[in-house]
N, C-alpha and C positions, 0 to 999 in steps of 0.2 A: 973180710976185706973187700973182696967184690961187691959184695951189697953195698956196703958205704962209698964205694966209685959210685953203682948205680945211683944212688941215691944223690949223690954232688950235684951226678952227670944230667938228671930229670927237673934238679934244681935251677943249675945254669943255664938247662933250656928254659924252663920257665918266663926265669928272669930275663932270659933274652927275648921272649916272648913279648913280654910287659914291657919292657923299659920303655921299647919302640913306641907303644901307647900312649905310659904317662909324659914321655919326652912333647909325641905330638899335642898331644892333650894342654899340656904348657904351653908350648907352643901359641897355640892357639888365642890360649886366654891371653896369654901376653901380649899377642895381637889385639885381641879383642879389646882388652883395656887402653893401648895404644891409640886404638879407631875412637874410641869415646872421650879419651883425653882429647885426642886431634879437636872434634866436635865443639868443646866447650870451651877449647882455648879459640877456634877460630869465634866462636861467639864472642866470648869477653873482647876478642877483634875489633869486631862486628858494630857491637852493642852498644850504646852509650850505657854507663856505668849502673844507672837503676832499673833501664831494660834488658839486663844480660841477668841481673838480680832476678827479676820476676821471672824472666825467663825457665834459668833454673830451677826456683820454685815451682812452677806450671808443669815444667816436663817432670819435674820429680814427684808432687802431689797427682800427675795423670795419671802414670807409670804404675807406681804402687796400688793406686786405687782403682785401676783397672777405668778412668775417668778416657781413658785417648783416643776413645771410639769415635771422638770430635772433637775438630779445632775449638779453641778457643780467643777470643778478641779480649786485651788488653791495652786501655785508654787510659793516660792519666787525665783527671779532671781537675778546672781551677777548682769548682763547687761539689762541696760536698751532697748530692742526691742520693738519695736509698730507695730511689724508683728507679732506676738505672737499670736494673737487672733484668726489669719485669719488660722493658722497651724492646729492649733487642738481645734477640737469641744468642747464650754462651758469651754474651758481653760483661766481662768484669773490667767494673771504675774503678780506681784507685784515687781518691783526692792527695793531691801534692800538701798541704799541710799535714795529711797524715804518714807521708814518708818522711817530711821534715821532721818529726815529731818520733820517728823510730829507732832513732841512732843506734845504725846499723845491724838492728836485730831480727837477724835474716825468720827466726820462728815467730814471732809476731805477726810479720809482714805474710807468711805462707797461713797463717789462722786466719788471717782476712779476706786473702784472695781465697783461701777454702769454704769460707761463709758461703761468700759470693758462688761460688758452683757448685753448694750441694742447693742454694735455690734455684737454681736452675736443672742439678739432676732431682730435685723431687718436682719441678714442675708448680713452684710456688707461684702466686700472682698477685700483685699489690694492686688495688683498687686507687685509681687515681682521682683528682678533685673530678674532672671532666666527666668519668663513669662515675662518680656518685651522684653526681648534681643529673644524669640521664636517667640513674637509679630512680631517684627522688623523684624524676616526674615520672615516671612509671608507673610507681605510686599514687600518684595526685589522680592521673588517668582511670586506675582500676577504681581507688575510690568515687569519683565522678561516678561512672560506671553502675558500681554497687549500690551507690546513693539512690540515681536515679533509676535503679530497675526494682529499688523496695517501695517505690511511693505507690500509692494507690492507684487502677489502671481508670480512665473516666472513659467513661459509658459514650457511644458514638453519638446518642439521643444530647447528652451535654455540650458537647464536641461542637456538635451542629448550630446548641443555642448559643453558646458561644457566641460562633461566629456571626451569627443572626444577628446578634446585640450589639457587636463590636460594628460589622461592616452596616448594616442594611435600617437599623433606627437611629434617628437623625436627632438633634434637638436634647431639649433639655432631658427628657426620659433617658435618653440612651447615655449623655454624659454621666450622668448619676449612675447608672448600671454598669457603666464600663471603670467608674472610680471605685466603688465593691470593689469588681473584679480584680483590678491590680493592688487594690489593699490586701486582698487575697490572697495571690501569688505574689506579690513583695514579701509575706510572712514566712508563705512555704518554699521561698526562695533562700530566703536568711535563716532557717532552720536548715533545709538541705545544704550552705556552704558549712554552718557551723559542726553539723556533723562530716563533713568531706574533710574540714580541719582539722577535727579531732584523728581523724582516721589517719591521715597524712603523719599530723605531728608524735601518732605511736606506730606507726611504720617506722618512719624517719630514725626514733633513737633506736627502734631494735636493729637497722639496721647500721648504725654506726656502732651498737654495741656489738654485732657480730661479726663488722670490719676488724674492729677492735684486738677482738678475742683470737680470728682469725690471724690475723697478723704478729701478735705476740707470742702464738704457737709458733709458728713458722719461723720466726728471729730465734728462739728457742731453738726449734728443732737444728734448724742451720746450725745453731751454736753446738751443738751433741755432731753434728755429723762434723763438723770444721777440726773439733778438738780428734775426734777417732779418724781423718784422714791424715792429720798432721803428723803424729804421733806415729801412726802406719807409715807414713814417707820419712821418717828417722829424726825428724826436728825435735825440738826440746817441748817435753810435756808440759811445761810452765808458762809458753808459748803463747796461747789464748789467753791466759790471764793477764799478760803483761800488757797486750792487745787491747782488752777491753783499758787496761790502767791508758794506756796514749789513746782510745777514743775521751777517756773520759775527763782528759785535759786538754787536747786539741780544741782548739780556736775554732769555729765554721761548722762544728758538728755538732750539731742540736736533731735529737730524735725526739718525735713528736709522741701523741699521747696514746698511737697508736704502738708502739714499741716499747717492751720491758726495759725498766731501769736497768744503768749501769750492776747495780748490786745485787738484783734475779738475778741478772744471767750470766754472773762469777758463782755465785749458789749453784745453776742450775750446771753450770763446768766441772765446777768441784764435786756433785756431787756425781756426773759422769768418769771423772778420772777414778773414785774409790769404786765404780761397777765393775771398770774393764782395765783389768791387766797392762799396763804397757811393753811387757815383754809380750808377753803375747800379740798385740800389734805392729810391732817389729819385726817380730818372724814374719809375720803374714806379708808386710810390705818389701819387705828382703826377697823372699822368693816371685813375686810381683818384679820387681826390679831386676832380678838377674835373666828372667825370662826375656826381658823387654830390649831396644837400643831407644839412643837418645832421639827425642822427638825434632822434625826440623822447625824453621820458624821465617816466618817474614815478616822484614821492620818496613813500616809506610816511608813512602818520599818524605814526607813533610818528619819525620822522627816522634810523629806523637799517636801510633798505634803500633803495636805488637800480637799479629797471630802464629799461634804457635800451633803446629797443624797437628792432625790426628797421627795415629799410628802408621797410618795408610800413604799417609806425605800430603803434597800442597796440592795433587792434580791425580786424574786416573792413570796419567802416564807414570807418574810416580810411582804408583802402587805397582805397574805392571813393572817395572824396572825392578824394584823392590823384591818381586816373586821371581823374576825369570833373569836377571842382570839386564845392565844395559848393554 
């Protein structure tokens, strides 16, 4: 009968041990999620209705993907540009046709803005008209170059009569010798441009074919990293596809010939979703998430930009407040 007192008695310590724990332990989280609601409801405040949307998208696609190492700038735009990204660092456009166009389909809208910042985290670059057309003479330049350093060198003894001919005999002799002469170099002139433009004109398309190839990697690639960041911050895995379904009926948005068709790059989703698990990316961005708090944010005077700051906050004073209290 003593043993089983003792045995009560080492229980009820126990438990009196622990309670105090798990009590604080709640406590706490109780708080915690408290702090975070606060946060999001003073956003939706804050926000006008489709910048409190992206907003939360932003913080929740950083968060999970470990993306909050840097701010991010959020612009809606009238026009639709897909060089936007490449202009200005961590800058994601949003055209207003394509939010009209989304009725209200928060994982859609987080697949788009996800595009947009894994070209920026893999450090993608779009070649603009302006760098092509300087490419282009680059080109023109080296072949010029190459041209005239294959011709034949002429001997200084030529050089001299040349000149002898041209400048120094007067009269009908010298016309006649000087008309040769430019019959001459008028030939080897117009044979040296026609190979310059040969040269130029297969520069030229290899290098629009490797703009080409270039860039349709990379909208690809974007499209694998958009779907597996998405998916990782808890959106709906069908997301992206519905995504590309409203680019490929929105008004204003025409990709050119440097960009894979609508129909690659639902292929190229699909066949990302059958690689990778989405329970598996869940978990990953769950633990991602609870590690993290919500990120802050500043809306422009004018109401038409949205930065949403890093981990670290909007300033270094923020960060030190962040580490030590204010």
């Amino acid at each position: 009968m003593s043993g089983l007192k003792t045995k009560l008695s080492a229980t009820l310590t126990c438990l009196c041990l622990i309670l105090p724990t798990l009590l604080t332990n709640k406590v706490e989280a109780t708080s915690n999620t408290s702090k975070i609601n606060s946060i999001y409801q003073n956003a939706k405040t804050q926000l006008p209705p489709d910048f409190y949307a992206i907003y939360r998208i932003v913080d929740r696609l950083s968060r999970a993907n470990e993306y909050d190492t840097r701010p991010w700038q959020v612009v809606r735009s009238a026009k639709y540009d897909t060089q936007n990204f490449a202009k200005n660092a961590n800058l994601i456009s949003i055209y207003n046709g394509v939010l009209e166009q989304l009725g209200g389909d928060a994982s859609a809208l987080a697949c788009m803005i996800s595009h947009e910042m894994a070209h920026h985290k893999q450090k993608h670059q779009v070649i603009t008209n302006i760098e092509k057309t300087e490419f282009i003479a680059q080109i023109r330049e080296e072949a010029v170059n190459k041209v005239l350093n294959r011709k034949r060198k002429t001997s200084p003894v030529a050089v001299v009569g040349d000149f002898f001919i041209r400048r120094v005999i007067g009269g009908t002799i010298g016309t006649v010798v000087n008309g040769v002469l430019d019959n001459r170099n008028n030939r080897r002139f117009r044979k040296q441009q026609r190979r310059i433009n040969e040269i130029v004109e297969k520069r030229t398309i290899e290098l629009e074919e490797n703009i080409t190839k270039q860039s349709k990697k990379d909208e690809l690639e974007a499209d694998k990293i958009a779907y597996l960041a998405t998916v990782k911050a808890g959106f709906d895995k069908q997301g992206c596809l519905r995504a590309m379904s409203v680019l490929n009926r929105t008004s204003g948005v025409e990709f050119d010939e440097n960009h894979p068709t609508v129909k690659e790059r639902v292929a190229a989703i699909k066949a990302v979703m059958k690689k990778h698990p989405a329970q598996t990316l869940i978990e990953e961005g769950k633990e991602n998430l609870s590690r993290t708090q919500p990120l802050t944010y500043n809306l422009s005077t004018n109401q038409t930009s949205l930065r949403v700051n890093s981990r670290h906050g909007a300033s270094v004073g923020d960060d030190i407040d962040r580490m030590f209290g204010s």
